[in-house]
C-alpha positions as CSV (number, residue, x, y, z in Angstrom):
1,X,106.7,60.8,-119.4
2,X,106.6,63.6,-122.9
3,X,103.1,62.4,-123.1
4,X,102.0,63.2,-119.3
5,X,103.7,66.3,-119.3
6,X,101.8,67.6,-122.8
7,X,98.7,66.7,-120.7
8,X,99.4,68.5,-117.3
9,X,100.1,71.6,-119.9
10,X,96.9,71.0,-122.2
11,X,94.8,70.7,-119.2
12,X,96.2,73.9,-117.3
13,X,97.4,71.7,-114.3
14,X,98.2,74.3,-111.2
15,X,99.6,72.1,-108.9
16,X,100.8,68.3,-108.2
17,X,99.7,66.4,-105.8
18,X,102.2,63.0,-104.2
19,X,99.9,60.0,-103.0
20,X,101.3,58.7,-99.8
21,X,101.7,54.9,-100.5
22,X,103.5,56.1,-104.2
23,X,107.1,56.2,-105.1
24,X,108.0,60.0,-104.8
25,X,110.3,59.9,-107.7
26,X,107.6,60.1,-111.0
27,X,106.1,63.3,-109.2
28,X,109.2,64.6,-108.4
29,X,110.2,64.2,-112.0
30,X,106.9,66.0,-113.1
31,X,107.5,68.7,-110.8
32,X,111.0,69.4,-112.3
33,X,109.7,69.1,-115.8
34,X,106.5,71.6,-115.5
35,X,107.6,73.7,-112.9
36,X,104.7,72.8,-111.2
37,X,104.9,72.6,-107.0
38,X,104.0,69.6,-105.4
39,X,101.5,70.9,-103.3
40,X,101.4,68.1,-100.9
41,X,100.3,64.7,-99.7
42,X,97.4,63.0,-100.4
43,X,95.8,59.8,-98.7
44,X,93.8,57.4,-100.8
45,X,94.8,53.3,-100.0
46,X,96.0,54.1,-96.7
47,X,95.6,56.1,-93.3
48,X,98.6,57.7,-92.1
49,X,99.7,56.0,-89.5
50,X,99.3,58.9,-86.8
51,X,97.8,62.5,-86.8
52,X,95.3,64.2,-88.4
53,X,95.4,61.4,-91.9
54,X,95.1,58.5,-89.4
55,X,91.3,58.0,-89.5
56,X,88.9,57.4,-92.5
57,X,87.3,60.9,-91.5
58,X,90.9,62.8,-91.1
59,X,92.0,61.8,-93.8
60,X,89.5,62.9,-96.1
61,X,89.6,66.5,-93.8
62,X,93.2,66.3,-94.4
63,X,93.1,65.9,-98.7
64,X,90.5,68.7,-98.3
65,X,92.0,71.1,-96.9
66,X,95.5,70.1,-99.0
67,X,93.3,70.7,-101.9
68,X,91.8,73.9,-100.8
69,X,95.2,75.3,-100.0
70,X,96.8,74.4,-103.4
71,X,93.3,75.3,-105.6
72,X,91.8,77.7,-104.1
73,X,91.1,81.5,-105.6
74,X,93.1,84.0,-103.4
75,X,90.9,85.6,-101.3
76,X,88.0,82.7,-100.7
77,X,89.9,81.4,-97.4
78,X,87.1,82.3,-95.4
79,X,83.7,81.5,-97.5
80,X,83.0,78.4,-95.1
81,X,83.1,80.3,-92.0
82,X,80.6,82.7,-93.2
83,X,78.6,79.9,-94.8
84,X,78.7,78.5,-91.2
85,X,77.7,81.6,-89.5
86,X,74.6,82.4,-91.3
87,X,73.8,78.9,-91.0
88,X,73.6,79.1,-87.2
89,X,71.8,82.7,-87.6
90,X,69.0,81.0,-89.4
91,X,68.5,78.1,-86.3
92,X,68.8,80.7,-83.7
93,X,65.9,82.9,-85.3
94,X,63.7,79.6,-85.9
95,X,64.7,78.8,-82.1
96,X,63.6,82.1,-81.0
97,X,60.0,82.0,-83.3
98,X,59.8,78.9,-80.9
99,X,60.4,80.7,-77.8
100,X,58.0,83.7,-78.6
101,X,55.2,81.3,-80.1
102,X,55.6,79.5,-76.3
103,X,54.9,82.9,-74.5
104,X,52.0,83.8,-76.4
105,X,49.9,80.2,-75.8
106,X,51.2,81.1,-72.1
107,X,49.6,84.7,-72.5
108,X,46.6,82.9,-73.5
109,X,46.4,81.1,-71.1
110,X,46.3,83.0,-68.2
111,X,44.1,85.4,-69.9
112,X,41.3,82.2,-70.2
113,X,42.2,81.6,-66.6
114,X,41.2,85.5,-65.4
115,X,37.8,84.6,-67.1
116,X,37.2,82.1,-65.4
117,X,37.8,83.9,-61.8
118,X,35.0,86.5,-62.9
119,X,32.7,84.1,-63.7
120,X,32.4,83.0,-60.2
């Protein structure tokens, strides 16, 4: 346990993590003996057996955003919402070259057809 504990404080170790099919006690032990939190429960060998942790894709949701609470930078909360908004900027701009790219070959269209009607 002396040897764990010299690597948790070598390796600048911010938070524990319990793995929800593990005894509690060793990370409970940790916790007392770094002062670290135990930031929450992770998924790995098994789903939980309801909620969000209780499919393959919830679960791994789930570690991420346990993760992201106990690691991340103060301030960053929000970087993937703006990610996501300029993301859907971009695709409604390329929509909208569509749209105008569609008018014009109508333009064209019914200016070939006016030519036509003074031809005859």
């Amino acid at each position: 346990m002396a040897a764990l504990v010299d690597v948790i404080e070598q390796e600048n170790v911010e938070a524990l993590f319990h793995e929800n099919m593990t005894n509690q006690s060793i990370i409970t032990q940790l916790a007392e003996e770094t002062g670290l939190p135990i930031a929450g429960t992770l998924y790995a060998d098994a789903l939980a057996s309801e909620d969000e942790a209780s499919t393959y894709l919830g679960m791994m949701r789930h570690n991420a955003q346990v993760l992201h609470d106990a690691l991340a930078e103060p301030g960053h909360n929000d970087h993937d919402h703006s990610h996501d908004h300029d993301h859907d900027h971009d695709h409604d701009h390329d929509h909208d070259h569509d749209h105008d790219h569609d008018h014009d070959h109508d333009h064209d269209h019914d200016h070939d057809h006016d030519d036509h009607s003074h031809s005859h």
